[in-house]
N, C-alpha and C positions, 0 to 999 in steps of 0.2 A: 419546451423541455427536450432536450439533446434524447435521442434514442439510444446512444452507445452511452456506455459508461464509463465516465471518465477514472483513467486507470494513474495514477503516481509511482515512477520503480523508483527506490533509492539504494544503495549501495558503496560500502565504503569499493572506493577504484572503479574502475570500467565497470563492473560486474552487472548493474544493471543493462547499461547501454548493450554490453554484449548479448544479454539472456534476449533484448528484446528484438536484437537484428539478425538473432537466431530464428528464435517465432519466427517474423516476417520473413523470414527465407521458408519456411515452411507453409505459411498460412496468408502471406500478405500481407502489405503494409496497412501498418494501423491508426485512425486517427483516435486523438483526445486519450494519447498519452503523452508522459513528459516524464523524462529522466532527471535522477539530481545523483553524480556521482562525487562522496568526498575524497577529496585527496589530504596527503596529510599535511599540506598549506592549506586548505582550506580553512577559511575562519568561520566557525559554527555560527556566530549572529549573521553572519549572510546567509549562510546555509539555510537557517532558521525561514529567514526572511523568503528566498528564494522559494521555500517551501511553502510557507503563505501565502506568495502569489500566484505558485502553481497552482493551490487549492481555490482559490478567487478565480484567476482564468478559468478553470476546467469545471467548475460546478456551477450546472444550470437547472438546480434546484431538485436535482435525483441524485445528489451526493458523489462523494469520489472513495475511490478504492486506493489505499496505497500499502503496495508490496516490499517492505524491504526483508534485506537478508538475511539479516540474525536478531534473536532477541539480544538486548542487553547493549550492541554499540548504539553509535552517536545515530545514524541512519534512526534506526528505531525508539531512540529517547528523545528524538526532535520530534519525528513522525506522533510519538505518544501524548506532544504539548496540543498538537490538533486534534486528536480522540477525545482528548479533557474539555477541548472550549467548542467543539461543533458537536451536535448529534447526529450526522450524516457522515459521517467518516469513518471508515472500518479500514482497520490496520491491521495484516497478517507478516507476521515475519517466519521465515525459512522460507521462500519463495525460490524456484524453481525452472525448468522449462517446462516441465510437464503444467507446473501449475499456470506459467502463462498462456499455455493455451487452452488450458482448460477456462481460463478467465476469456480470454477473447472470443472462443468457440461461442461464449454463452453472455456476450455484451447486453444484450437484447433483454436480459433478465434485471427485475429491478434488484438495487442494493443488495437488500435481506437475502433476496434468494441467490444470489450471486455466493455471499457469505457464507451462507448455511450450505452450499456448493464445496465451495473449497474446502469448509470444515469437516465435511461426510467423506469428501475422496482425501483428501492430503491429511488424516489427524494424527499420522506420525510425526510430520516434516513442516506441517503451518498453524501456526498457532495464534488467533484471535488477540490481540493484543489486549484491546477494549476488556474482552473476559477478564483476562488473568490482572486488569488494572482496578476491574470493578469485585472480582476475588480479595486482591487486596486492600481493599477500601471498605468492602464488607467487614473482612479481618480484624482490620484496624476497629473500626465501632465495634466488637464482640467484645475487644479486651476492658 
């Protein structure tokens, strides 16, 4: 089992790639992360794809983190198909610099507490995806 935690940024444009070569100008380069930036040629069944192989590469059975930027774009409605089919994947969208390095500082920590991390310091600006999917799933069975 990998002791860092494999981290996923996505981002519609550079926006991850830049957040993460910020970090690393701060804190050092990092391994057992991987970028996926859309662009607007980008074809989303690749992206998709791209995306599930990231998660295949990177997880050696302590699960992966993936950060993207906003709720509601393509970054985060792709990223949402791997919260629904893995139980080892926590997805936060509004991601940050603050919050990557608040994630890097603390790689060492497993999954859960990694999450419940980002959720205590960031709960204006990052928002658990999985929750607000398992929110409305709930929802849904009430009616």
């Amino acid at each position: 089992m990998s002791a860092e935690l494999p981290v996923i940024l996505i981002s519609h444009g550079p926006f991850a790639q830049g957040a993460l070569t910020c970090a690393e100008m701060l804190i050092g380069k990092q391994s057992h992360v991987l970028v996926i930036s859309i662009e607007e040629e980008s074809n989303i069944n690749e992206v998709r794809a791209r995306l599930a192989e990231a998660y295949r590469a990177l997880n050696k059975e302590n699960g992966v983190l993936i950060l993207v930027d906003m709720l509601g774009g393509s970054p985060c409605n792709l990223a949402s198909e791997l919260v629904l089919t893995y139980d080892d994947v926590v997805l936060f969208c509004g991601f940050n610099i603050p919050t990557l390095l608040e994630v890097f500082n603390n790689r060492d920590l497993p999954l859960p507490a990694v999450s419940k991390l980002i959720a205590e310091v960031f709960p204006q600006s990052c928002f658990n995806v999985g929750d607000i999917l398992n929110e409305e799933q709930q929802q849904a069975a009430d009616l």
